[in-house]
Short mmCIF file of the C-alpha atoms (twelve columns), coordinates in Angstrom:
data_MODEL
# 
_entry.id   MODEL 
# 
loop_
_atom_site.group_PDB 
_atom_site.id 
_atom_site.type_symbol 
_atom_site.label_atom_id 
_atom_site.label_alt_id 
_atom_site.label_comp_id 
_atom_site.label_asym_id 
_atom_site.label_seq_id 
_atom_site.Cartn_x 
_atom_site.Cartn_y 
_atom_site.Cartn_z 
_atom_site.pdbx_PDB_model_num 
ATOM 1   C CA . UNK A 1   -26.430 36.215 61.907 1 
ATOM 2   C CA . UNK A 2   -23.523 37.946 62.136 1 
ATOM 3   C CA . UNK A 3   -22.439 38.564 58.347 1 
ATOM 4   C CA . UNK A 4   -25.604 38.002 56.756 1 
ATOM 5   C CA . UNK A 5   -27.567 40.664 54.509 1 
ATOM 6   C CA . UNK A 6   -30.964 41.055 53.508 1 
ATOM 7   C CA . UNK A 7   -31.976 39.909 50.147 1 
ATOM 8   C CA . UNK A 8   -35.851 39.435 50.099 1 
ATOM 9   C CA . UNK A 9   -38.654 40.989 51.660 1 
ATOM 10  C CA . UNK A 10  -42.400 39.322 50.825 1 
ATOM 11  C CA . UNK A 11  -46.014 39.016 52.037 1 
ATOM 12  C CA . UNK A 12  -48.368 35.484 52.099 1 
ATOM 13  C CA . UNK A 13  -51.210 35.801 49.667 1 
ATOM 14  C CA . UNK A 14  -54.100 33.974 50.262 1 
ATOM 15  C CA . UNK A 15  -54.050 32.278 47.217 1 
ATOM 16  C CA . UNK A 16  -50.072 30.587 47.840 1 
ATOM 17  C CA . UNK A 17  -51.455 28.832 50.361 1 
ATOM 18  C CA . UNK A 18  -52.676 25.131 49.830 1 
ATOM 19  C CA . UNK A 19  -55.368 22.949 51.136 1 
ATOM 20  C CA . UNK A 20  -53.917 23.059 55.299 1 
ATOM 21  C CA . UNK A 21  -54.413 27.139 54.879 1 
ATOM 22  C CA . UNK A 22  -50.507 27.480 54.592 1 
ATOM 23  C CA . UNK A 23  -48.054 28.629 52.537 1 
ATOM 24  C CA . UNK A 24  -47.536 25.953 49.971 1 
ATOM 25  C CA . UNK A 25  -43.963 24.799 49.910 1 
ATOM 26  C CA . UNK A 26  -43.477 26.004 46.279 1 
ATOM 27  C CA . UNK A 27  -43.986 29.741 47.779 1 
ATOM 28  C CA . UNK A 28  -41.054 29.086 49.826 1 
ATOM 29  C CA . UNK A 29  -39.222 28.212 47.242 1 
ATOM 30  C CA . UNK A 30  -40.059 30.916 44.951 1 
ATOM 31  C CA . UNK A 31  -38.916 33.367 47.744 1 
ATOM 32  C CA . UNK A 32  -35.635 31.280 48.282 1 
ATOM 33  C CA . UNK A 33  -34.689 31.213 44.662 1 
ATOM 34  C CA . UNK A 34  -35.284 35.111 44.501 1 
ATOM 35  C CA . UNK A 35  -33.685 35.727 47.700 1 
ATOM 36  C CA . UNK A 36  -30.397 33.386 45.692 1 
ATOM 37  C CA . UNK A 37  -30.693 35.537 42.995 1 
ATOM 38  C CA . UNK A 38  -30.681 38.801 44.245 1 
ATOM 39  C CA . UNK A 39  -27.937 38.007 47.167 1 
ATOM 40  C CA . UNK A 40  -25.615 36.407 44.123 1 
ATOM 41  C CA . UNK A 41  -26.173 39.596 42.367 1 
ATOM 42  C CA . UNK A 42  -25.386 41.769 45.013 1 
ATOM 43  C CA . UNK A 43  -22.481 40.597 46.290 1 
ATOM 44  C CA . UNK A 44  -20.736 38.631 43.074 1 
ATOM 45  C CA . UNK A 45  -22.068 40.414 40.107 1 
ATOM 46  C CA . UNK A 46  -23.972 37.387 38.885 1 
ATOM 47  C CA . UNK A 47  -26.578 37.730 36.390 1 
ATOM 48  C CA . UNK A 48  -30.000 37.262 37.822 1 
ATOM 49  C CA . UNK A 49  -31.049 34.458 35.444 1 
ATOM 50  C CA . UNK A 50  -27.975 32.666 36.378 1 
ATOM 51  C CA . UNK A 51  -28.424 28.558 36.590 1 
ATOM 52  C CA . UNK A 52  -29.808 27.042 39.618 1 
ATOM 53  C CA . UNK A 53  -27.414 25.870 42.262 1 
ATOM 54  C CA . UNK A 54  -26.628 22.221 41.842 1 
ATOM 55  C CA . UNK A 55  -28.132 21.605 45.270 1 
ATOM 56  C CA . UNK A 56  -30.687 23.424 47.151 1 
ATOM 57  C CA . UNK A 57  -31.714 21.374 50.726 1 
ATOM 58  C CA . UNK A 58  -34.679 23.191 52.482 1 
ATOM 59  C CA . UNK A 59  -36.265 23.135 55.783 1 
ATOM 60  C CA . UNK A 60  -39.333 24.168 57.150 1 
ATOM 61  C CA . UNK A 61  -39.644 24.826 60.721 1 
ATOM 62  C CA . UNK A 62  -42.872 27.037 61.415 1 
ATOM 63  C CA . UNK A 63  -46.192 27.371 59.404 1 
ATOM 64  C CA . UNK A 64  -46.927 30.493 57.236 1 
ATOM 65  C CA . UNK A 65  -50.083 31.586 57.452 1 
ATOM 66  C CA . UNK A 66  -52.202 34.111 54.504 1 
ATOM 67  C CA . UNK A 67  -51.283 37.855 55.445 1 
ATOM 68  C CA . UNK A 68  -47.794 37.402 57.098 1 
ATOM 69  C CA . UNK A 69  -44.808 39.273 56.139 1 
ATOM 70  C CA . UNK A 70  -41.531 37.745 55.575 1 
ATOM 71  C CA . UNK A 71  -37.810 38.635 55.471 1 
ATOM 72  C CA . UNK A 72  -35.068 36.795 53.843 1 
ATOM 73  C CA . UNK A 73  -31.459 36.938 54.997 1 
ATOM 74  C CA . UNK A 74  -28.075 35.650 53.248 1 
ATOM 75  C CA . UNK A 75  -24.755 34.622 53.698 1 
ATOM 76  C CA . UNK A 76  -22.201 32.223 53.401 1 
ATOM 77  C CA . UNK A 77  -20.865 29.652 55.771 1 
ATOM 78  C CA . UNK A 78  -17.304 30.293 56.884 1 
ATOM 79  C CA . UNK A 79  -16.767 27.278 58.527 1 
ATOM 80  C CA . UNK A 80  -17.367 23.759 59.453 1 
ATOM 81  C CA . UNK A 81  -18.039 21.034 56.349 1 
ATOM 82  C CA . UNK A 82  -20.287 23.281 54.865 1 
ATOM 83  C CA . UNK A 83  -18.107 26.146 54.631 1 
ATOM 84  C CA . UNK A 84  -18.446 28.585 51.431 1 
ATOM 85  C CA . UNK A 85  -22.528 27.063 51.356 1 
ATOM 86  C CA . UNK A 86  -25.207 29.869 50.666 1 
ATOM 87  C CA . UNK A 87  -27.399 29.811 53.263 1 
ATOM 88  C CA . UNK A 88  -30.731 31.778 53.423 1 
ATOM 89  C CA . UNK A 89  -33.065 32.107 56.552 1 
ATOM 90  C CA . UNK A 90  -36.711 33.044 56.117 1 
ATOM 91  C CA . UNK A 91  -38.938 34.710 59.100 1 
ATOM 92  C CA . UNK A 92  -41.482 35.723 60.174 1 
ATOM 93  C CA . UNK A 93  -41.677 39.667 60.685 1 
ATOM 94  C CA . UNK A 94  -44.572 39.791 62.853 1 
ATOM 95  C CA . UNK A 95  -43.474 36.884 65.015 1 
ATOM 96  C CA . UNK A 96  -40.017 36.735 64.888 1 
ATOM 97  C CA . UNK A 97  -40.254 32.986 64.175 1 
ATOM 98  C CA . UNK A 98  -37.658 31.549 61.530 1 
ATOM 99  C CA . UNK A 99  -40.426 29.864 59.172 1 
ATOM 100 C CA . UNK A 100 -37.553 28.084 57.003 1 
ATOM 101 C CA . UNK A 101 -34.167 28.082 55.861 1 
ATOM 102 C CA . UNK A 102 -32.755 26.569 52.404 1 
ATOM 103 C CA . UNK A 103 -28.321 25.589 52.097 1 
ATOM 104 C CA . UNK A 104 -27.285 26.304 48.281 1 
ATOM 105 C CA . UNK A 105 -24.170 24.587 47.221 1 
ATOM 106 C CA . UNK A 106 -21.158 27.484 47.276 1 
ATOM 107 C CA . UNK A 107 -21.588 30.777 44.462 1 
ATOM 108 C CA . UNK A 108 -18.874 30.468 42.384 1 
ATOM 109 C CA . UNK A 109 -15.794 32.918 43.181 1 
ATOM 110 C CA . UNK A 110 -17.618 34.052 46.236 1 
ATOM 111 C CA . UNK A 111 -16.419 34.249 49.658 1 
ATOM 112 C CA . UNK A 112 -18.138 37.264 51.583 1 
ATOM 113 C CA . UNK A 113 -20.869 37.949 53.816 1 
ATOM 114 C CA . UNK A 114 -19.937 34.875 56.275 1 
ATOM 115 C CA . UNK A 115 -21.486 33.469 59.028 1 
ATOM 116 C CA . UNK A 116 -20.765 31.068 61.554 1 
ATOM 117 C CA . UNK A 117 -22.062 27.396 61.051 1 
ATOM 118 C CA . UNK A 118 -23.120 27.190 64.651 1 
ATOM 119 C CA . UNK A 119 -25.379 30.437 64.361 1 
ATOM 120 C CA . UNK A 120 -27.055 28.587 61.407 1 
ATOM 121 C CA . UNK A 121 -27.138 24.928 62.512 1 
ATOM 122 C CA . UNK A 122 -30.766 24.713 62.152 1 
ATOM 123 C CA . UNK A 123 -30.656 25.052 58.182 1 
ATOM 124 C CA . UNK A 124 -27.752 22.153 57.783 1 
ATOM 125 C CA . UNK A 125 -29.378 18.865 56.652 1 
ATOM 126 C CA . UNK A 126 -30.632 16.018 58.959 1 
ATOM 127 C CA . UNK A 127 -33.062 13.611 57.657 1 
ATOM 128 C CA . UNK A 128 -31.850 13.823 53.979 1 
ATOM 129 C CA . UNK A 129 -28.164 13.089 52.789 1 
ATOM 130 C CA . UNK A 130 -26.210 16.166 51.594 1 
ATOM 131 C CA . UNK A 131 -24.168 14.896 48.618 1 
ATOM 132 C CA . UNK A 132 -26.112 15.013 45.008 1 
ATOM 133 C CA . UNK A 133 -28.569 12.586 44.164 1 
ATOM 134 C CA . UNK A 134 -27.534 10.089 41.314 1 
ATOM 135 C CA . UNK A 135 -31.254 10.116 39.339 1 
ATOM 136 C CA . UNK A 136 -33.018 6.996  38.682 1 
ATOM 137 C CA . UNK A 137 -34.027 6.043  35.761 1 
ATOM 138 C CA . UNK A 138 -37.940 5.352  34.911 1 
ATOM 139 C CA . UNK A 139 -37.924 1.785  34.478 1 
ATOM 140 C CA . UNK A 140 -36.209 2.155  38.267 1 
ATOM 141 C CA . UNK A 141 -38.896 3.871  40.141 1 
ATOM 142 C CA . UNK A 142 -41.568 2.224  38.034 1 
ATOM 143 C CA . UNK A 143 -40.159 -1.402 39.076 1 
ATOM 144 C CA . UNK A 144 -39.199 -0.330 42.934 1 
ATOM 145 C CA . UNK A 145 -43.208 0.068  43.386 1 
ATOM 146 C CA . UNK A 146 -43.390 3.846  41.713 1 
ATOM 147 C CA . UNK A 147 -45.718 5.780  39.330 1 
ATOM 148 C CA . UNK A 148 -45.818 8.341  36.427 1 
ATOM 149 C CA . UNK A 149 -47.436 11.389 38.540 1 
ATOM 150 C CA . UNK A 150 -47.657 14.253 35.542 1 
ATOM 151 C CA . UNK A 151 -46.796 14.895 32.101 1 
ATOM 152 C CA . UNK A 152 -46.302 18.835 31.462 1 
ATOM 153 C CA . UNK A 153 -45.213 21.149 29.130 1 
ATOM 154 C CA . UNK A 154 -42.549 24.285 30.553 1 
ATOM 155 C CA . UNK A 155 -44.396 27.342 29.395 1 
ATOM 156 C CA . UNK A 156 -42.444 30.564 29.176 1 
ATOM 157 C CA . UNK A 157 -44.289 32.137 32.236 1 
ATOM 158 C CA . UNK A 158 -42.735 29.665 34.303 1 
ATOM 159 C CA . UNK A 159 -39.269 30.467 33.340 1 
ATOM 160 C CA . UNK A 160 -36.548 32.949 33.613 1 
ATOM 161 C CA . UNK A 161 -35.165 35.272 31.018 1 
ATOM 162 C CA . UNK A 162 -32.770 32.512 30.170 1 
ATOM 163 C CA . UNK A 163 -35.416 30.383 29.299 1 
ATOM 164 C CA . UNK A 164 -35.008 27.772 32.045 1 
ATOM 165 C CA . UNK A 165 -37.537 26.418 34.545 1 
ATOM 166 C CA . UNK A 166 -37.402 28.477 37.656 1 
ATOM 167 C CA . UNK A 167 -37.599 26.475 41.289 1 
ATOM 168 C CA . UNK A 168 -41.032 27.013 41.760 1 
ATOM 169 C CA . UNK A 169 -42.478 25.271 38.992 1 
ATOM 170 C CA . UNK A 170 -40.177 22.223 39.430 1 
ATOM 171 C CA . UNK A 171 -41.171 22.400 43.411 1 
ATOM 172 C CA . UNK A 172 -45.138 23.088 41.995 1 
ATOM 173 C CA . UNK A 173 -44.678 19.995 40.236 1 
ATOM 174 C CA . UNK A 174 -43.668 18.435 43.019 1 
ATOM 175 C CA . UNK A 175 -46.775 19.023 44.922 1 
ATOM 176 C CA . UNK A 176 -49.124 18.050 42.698 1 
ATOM 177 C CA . UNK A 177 -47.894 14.719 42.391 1 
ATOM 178 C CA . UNK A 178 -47.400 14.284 45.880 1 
ATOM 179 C CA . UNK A 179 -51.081 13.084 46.777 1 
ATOM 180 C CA . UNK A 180 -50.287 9.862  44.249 1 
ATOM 181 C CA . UNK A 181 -47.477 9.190  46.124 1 
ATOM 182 C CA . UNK A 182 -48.933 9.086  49.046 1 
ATOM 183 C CA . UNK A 183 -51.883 7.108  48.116 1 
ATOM 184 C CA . UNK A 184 -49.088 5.064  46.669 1 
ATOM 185 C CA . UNK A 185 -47.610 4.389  50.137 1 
ATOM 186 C CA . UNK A 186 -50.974 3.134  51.598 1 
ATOM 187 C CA . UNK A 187 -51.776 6.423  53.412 1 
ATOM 188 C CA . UNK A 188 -55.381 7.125  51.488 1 
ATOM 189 C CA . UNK A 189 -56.319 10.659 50.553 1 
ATOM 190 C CA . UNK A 190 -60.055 9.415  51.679 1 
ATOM 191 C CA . UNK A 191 -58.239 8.295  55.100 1 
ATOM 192 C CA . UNK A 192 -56.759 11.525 55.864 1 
ATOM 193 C CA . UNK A 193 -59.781 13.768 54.829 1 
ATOM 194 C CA . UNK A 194 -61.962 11.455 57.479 1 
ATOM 195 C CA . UNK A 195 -59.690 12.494 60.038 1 
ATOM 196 C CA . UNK A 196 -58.958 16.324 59.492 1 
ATOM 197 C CA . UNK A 197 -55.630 15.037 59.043 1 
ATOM 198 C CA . UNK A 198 -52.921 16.861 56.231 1 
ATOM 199 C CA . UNK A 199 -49.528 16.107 54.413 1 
ATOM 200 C CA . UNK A 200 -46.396 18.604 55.085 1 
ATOM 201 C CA . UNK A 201 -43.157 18.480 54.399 1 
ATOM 202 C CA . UNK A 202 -40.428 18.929 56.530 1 
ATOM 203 C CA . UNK A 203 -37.292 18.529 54.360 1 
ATOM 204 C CA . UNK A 204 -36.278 18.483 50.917 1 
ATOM 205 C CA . UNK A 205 -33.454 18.417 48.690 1 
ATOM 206 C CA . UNK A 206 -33.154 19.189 45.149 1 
ATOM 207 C CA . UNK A 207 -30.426 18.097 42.895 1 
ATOM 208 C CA . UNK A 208 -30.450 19.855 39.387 1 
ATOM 209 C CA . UNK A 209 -28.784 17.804 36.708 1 
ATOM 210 C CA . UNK A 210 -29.749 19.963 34.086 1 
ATOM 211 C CA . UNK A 211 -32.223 22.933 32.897 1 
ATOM 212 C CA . UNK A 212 -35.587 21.894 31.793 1 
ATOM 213 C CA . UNK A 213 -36.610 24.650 29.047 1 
ATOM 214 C CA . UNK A 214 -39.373 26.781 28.024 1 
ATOM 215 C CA . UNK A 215 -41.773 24.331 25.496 1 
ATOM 216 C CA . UNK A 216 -40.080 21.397 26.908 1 
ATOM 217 C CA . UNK A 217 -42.319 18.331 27.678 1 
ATOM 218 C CA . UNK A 218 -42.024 16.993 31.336 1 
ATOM 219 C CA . UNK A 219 -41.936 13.512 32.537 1 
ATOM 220 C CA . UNK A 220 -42.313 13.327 36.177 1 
ATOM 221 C CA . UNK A 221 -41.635 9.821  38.218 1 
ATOM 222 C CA . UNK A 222 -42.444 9.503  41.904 1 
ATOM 223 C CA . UNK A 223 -41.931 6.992  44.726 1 
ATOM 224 C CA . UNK A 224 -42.441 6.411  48.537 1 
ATOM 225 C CA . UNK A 225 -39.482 5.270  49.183 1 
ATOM 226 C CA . UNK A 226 -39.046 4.664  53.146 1 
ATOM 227 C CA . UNK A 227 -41.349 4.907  55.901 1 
ATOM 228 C CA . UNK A 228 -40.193 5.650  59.772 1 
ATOM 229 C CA . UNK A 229 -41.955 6.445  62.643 1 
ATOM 230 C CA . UNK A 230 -43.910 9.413  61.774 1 
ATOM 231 C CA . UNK A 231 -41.954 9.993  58.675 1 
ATOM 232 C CA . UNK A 232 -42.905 9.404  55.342 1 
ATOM 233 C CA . UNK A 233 -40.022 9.516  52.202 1 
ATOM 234 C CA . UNK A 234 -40.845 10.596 48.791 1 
ATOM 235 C CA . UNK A 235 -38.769 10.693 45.759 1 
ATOM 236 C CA . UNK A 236 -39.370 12.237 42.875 1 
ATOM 237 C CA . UNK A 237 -37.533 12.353 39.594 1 
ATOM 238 C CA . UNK A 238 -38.182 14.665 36.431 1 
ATOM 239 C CA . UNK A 239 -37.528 13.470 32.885 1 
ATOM 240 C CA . UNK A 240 -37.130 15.297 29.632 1 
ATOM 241 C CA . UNK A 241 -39.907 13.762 27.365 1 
ATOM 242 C CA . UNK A 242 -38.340 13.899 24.279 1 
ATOM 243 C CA . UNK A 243 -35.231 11.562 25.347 1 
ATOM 244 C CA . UNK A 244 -35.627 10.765 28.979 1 
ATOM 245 C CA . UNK A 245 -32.757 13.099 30.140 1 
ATOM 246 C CA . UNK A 246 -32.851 13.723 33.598 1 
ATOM 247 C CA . UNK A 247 -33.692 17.265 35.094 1 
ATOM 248 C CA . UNK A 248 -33.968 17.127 38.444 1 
ATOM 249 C CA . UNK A 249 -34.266 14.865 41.306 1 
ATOM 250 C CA . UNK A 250 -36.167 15.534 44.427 1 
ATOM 251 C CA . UNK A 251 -36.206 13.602 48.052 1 
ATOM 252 C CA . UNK A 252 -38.967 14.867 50.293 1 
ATOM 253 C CA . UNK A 253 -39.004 13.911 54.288 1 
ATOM 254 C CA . UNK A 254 -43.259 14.630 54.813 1 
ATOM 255 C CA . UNK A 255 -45.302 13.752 58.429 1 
ATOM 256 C CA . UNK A 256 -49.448 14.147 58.211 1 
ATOM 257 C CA . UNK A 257 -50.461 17.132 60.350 1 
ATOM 258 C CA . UNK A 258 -53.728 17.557 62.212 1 
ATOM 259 C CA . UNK A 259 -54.941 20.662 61.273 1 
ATOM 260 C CA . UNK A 260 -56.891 21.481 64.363 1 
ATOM 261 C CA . UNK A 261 -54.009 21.038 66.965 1 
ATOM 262 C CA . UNK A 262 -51.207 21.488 64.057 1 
ATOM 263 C CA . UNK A 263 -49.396 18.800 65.097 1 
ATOM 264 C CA . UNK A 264 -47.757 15.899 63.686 1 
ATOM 265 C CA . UNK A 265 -49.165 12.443 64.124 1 
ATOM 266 C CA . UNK A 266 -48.329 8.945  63.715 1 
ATOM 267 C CA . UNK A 267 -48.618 7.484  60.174 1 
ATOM 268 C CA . UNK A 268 -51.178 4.813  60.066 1 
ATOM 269 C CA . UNK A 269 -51.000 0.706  60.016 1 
ATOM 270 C CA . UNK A 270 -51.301 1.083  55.948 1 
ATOM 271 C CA . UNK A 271 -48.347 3.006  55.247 1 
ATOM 272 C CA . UNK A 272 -46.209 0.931  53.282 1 
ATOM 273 C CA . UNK A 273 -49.094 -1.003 51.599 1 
ATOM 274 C CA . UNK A 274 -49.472 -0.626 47.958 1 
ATOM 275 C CA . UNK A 275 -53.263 0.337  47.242 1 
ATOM 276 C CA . UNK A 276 -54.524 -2.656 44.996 1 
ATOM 277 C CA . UNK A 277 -56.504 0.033  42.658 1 
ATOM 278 C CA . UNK A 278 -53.431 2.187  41.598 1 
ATOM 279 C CA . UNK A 279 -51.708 1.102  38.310 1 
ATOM 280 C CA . UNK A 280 -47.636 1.300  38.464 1 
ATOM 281 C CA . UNK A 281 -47.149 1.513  34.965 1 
ATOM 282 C CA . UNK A 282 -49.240 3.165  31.696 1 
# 
């Protein structure tokens, strides 16, 4: 890209990579929110605990597998209608493959490093819309057929020197509760174990309303919230348990993968069909 700089270098550790024997999808993040950091220090002076962007839409295009080396580059769109967006493209060093790229809404009082939107067309969003969420509220995604999926506590080790939750914990988050969800939606955990069959995602977009703190407690709220073709939607939303306040909202575009050919297949009859044995409410 012409423009673009490096701004993280990394290597897959065995243990970031999930239960399909790839990099989990909060390792990605991790990498992208350093790689945001460090390019937004580089080129604008800004401090690197500085807040998260207010939206950060990822998407994965290759697998990354335990022992590959990646290599982050940066820039900022100078064109098209997502001109002055951060954009960040992760690959694959030994391949060449670009494993995923992530679209920040634009660093404030920061025009350089720009690329073309045509050389990064692959990172601008498809299945997901681009504007900010507007959160739900609880009693929302508990009546539209959702569940509570965790109740945590922000410890200090998964913040910044600010204090406030980094990306990978609220992405971490994310994942746990995702097998709920999906057994939510009528597409059984049992099911897709039978079949050698896994869960991936394939976009996501984040929309940060506000920080969620060191020693805060967490409220997290998930639905399935559309089901197409192979797709499968998930929605998650993250509460402040002390008053409700909403953190962060997260939409999730997933397909089930079969881990022996490592390709996507169709989601079964059930999807859509609330299991009888999951409660909705506490």
């Amino acid at each position: 890209m012409n423009g673009a700089v490096e701004s993280h270098r990394s290597f897959i550790n065995t243990w970031e990579c999930d239960e399909n024997a790839h990099l989990n999808v909060q390792f990605y993040l991790k990498r992208f929110d350093e790689a945001a950091r460090v390019f937004a220090f580089q080129q604008a002076g800004r401090p690197l605990d500085d807040a998260l962007p207010r939206v950060r839409h990822v998407r994965y295009h290759a697998e990354l597998f335990a022992g590959a080396t990646t290599r982050t580059v940066s820039g900022t769109i100078a064109d098209g209608p997502y001109q002055r967006h951060v954009v960040h493209r992760l690959f694959n060093l030994e391949s060449g493959k670009l494993a995923a790229t992530a679209l920040d809404t634009p660093l404030p009082g920061f025009r350089g490093c720009a690329v073309n939107a045509a050389d990064v067309e692959r990172a601008l969003p498809r299945g997901v819309e681009p504007a900010p969420a507007t959160p739900m509220t609880a009693e929302e995604v508990l009546s539209a057929g959702g569940l509570c999926t965790s109740r945590s506590i922000a410890l200090p080790g998964e913040c910044d020197a600010a204090g406030a939750l980094t990306e990978q914990f609220y992405v971490g988050r994310f994942t746990d509760a995702a097998p709920h969800v999906w057994e939510q939606g009528g597409v059984g955990i049992a099911w897709l174990t039978q079949n050698g069959l896994g869960r991936v995602a394939l976009e996501m977009k984040i929309t940060h309303h506000q920080p969620a703190r060191a020693g805060d407690g967490l409220m997290l709220y998930s639905l399935p919230s559309a089901f197409s073709g192979k797709t499968f939607h998930l929605r998650h939303e993250m509460k402040r348990m002390a008053d409700g306040a909403p953190l962060v909202t997260g939409e999730i575009i997933a397909v089930i993968l079969d881990l022996k050919t490592r390709k996507t297949v169709p989601l079964p009859e059930t999807a859509g069909a609330r299991p009888s044995n999951v409660a909705l409410a506490d």
